[in-house]
Each structure stands twice: as structure tokens, then as C-alpha cells.
C-alpha positions in Angstrom: -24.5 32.4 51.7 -21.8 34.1 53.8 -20.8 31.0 54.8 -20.2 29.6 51.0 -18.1 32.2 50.1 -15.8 31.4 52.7 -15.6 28.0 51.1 -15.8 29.3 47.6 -12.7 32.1 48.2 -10.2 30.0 49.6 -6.9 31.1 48.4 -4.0 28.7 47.3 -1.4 28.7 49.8 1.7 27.5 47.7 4.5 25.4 49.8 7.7 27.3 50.3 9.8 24.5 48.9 12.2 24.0 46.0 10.8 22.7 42.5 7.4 24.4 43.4 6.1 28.2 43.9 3.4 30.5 42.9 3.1 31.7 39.4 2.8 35.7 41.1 6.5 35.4 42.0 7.6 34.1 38.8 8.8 36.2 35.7 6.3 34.1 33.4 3.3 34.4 35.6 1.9 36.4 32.6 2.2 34.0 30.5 -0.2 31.6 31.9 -2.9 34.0 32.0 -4.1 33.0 28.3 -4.4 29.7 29.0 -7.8 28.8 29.7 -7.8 28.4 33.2 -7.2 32.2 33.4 -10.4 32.8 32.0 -12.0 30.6 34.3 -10.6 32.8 37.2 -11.9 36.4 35.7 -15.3 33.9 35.4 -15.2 32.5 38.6 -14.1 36.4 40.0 -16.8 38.2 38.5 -19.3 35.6 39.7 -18.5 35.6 43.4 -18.4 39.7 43.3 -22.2 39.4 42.4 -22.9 36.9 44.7 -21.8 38.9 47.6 -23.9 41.6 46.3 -27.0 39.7 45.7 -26.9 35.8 46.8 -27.1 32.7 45.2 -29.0 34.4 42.2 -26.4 36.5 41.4 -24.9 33.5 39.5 -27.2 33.6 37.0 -25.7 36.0 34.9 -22.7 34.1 34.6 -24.1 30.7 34.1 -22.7 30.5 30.4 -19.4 31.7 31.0 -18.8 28.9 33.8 -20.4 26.3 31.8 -18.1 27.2 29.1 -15.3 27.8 31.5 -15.9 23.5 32.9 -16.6 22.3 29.4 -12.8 24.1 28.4 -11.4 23.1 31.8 -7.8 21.9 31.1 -6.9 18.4 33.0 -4.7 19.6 36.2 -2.0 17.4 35.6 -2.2 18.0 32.0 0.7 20.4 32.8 1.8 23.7 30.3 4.7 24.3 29.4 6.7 27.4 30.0 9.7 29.1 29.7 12.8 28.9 31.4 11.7 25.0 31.8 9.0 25.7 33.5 6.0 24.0 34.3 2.3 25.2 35.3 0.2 22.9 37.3 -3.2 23.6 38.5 -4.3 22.8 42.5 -6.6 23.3 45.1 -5.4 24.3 48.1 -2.4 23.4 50.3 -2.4 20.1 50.2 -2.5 19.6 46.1 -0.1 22.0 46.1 2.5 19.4 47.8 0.8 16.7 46.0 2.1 18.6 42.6 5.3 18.8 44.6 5.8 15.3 45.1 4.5 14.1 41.3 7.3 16.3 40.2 10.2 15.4 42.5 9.1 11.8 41.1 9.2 12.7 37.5 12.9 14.2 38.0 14.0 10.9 39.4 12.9 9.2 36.8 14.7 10.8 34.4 12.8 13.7 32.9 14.2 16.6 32.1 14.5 18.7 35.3 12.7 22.1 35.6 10.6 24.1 37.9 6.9 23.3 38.6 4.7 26.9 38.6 1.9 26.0 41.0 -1.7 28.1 40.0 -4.7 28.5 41.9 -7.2 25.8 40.3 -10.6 27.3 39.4 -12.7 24.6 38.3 -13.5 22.9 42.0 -14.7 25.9 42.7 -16.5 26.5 39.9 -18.3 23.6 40.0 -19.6 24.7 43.6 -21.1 27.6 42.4 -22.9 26.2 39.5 -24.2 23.0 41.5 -24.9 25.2 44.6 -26.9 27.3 42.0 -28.6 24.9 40.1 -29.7 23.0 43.5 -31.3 26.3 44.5 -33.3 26.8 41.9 -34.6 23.0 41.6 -32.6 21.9 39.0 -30.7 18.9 40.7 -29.8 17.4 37.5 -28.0 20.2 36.3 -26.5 20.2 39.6 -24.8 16.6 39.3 -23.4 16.9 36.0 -21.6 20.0 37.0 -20.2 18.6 40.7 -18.9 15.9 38.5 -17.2 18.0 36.4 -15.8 20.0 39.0 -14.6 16.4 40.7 -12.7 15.3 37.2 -10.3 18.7 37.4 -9.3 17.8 40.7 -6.1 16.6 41.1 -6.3 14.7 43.7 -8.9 12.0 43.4 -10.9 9.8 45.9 -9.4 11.0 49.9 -6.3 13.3 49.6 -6.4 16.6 48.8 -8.3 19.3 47.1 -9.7 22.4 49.7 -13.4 22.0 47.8 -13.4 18.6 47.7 -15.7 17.8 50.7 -18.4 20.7 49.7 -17.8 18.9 46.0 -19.1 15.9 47.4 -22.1 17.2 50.0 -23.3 19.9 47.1 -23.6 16.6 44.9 -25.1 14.3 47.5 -28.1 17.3 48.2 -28.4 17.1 44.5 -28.7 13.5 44.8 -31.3 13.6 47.4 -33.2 15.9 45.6 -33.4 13.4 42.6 -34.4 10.3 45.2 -31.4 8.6 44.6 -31.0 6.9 47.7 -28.0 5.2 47.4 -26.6 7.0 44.7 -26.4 9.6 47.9 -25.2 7.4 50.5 -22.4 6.4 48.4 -21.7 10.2 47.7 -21.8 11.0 51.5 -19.5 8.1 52.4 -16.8 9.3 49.3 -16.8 13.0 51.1 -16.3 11.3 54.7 -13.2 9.5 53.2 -11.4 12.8 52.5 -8.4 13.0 55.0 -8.2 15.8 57.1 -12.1 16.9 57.3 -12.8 20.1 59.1 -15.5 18.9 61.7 -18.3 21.5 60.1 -18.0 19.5 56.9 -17.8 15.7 58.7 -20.8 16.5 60.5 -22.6 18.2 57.1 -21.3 15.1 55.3 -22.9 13.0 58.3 -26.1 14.3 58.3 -26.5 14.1 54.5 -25.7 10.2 55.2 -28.4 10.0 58.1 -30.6 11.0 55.3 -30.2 9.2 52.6 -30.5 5.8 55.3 -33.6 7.3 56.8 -34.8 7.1 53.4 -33.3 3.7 52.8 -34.9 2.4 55.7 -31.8 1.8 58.1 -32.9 3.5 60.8 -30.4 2.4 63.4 -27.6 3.1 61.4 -29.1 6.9 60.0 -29.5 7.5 64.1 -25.6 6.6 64.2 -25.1 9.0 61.3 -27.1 12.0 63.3 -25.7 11.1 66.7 -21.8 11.5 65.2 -22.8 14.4 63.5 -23.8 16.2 67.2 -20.4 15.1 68.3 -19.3 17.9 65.4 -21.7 20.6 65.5 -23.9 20.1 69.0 -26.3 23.0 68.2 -27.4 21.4 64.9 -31.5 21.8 64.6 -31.6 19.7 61.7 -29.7 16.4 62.9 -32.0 17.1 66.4 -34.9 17.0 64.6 -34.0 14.3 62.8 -33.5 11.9 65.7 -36.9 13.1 66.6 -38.4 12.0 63.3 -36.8 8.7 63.4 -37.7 8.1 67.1 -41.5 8.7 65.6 -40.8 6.0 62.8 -39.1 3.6 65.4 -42.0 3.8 67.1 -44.6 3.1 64.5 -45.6 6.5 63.5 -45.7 7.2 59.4 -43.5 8.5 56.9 -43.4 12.3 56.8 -43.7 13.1 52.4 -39.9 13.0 51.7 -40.8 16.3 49.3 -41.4 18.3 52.4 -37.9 17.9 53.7 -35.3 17.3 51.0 -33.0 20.0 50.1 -33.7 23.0 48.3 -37.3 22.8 50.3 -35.9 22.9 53.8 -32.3 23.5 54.9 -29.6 21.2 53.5 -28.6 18.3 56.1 
């Protein structure tokens, strides 16, 4: 758990260049605080400050504000405006952040009305990880998809560039996935996080092993051994990809199928 909220609380480091800064330096940063994304944050605050207190369980309490909070979630692009020709923007992390830099430098040259772009910490990814990393704990993986895809549609950067939770997005959804038996709704899943550009090698190899799974269970056992062996690159000391090779060794070998229900997530640790 400690290592979720790590994920969880990371905090948007705005770029230090022109057109685009944080909305605490700003004389209207107040006035972004009604919009809904500010209640979102309080949400999204008040959750993780019980979850430090007492685990994954301590989201429960909150569940109805965050649903509300995902089912309000304003589009990130969507863009508010503000005064003194200001614009707020919602991102996740660094690397959105230049992303809203660039989409405005290309709106000015187009001819729109010229203005400063008020970059704001974007709750929703975040969000989302609680709730699906909440509903996958307590065996609801349905529950658990529809959220991660919400959380996925209020990130602004789509598909491989981008957004900080993006790759815990993607493996939270693909354990979700696996729970459900959706083979190759998981493999696809796995393979969309391991496009993201710029993956820390904890979450490659987490995304790795997730796809060694979900093509053990799809019967490719050369290429899930692949999957495992890549992941050890990452993270050497994993037990779970070692075992794994050990399992598939068995099954290459002849021996049976182990009950998939014995090992999927949220009954064993998560690949």
C-alpha cells in the first residue's frame, strides 16, 4: 500500500516556461477551485489521508464522492475560462503539462486569441486508481474496469505520451481484466501500458508480467516465458515472474494446468 501512494500522490511539476504555470502562483488560482475538478481534489485528498491510516479499505467511505467526482469529471482539454485571458487546463504530471504547453503555443499560431494557459493538477487519473485498486481488492473487477476507463478518458494525453498514472491506469485495469478471464482483453491492455514512452522499469516489468499472464493463459507459452524473462531484466528479485517460469517449465513439460482461480489477482499477489 505504501507503495501506491507513492504512485497515487504524485505532485504536478508545472514547466517553468512562458504561456504556461501553476494556478498557486496566479492571482485567479481561487477561482478555479469551484469548478468541479476542485472538488475532486478535496475527494481525492480526504481519501488518500484514510488510506494511509487504514489501507485499501479506507476507501470505502469515499466511494460515492469519487464516483460522483468521475461521473462530473470535466474533459481536460475542455479548458475554463478565466480572467485576465486566462485559461485552466487539467494534467497529469510533467509531461502533460508540456503537452498543454505545446496545444496552446499551436492554438496562438493559429490565430486564437492569445492568453495565458493556468496548468492544474488533474485528479481524475488518480482517482480512478484508487477506485479500481479498491474495487479489485474487494473482488469486484467489473466495477474496477468501468472506473480505469473513466479515469483513461480524462487523460489528456491518450494512447503512449504522457500522463504520470497512466501505466498503473493500464496494469490496475489489466488485473481487473484477468480477474474477469478476459484473456485477450488483458493482453491488449498490458501491451497499451508497455507503449507509454518513458516507463519507469518497476512499471515495464509489472506491465510485463501482467502480459506473461494473460499468454500463459492463452496458451503461448514461449512467448509468456519471453514476457517473464524481460520482466527479470527490470526487477531481478521478482518471486512472482520466478515462479512463473517455474509453472510454465511444468506445463512445457506436460504437467497440468494449476485452477487459474488460485492465482489471479486479488487471490495472490498482482503480476
Amino acid at each position: 500500500m505504501k507503495k501506491l501512494l507513492a504512485v497515487l500522490t504524485v505532485t504536478l511539476v508545472v514547466a517553468a516556461s512562458a504561456g504556461v504555470r501553476s494556478a498557486a502562483a496566479g492571482p485567479d488560482a481561487q477561482q478555479a477551485r469551484p469548478q468541479p475538478w476542485g472538488a475532486a481534489e478535496d475527494a481525492l485528498k480526504a481519501t488518500l489521508s484514510d488510506v494511509q491510516a487504514s489501507g485499501v479499505l479506507g476507501v470505502q467511505a469515499h466511494v460515492t464522492d469519487l464516483e460522483s467526482s468521475l461521473a462530473n469529471g470535466d474533459h481536460p482539454f475542455g479548458g475554463s475560462p478565466a480572467k485576465h485571458g486566462e485559461t485552466y487546463v487539467l494534467a497529469d504530471g510533467t509531461a502533460e503539462t508540456l503537452l498543454v504547453l505545446s496545444v496552446a503555443a499551436a492554438a496562438q499560431k493559429q490565430g486564437q486569441p492569445k492568453g495565458s494557459v493556468v496548468a492544474l493538477d488533474n485528479p481524475y487519473p488518480a482517482i480512478a486508481v484508487v477506485l479500481g485498486s479498491y474495487y479489485d481488492e474487494v473482488g469486484k473487477p467489473e466495477e474496477a474496469v468501468r472506473v480505469l476507463d473513466r479515469g483513461l478518458a480524462l487523460t489528456s494525453s491518450k494512447g503512449t505520451l504522457g500522463g504520470a498514472h497512466l501505466p498503473i491506469l493500464y496494469a490496475e485495469r489489466g488485473a481487473a481484466l484477468t480477474a474477469l478471464n478476459r484473456w485477450q482483453d488483458a493482453l491488449d491492455d498490458y501491451e497499451s501500458g508497455l507503449a507509454v514512452i518513458d516507463l519507469a522499469p518497476r512499471d515495464n516489468a509489472r506491465l510485463l508480467r501482467g502480459k506473461g499472464f494473460a499468454l500463459t493463459e492463452l496458451g503461448k507459452l514461449d512467448l509468456a516465458e519471453q514476457a517473464y524473462r524481460d520482466s527479470l531484466k527490470l526487477d531481478p528479485e521478482n518471486a512472482i515472474a520466478t515462479h512463473e517460469l517455474a509453472y510454465l517449465a511444468h506445463l512445457k513439460s506436460g504437467g497440468a494446468r494449476a485452477p487459474t482461480a488460485l492465482t489471479i489477482p486479488g487471490q495472490s499477489p498482482k503480476p
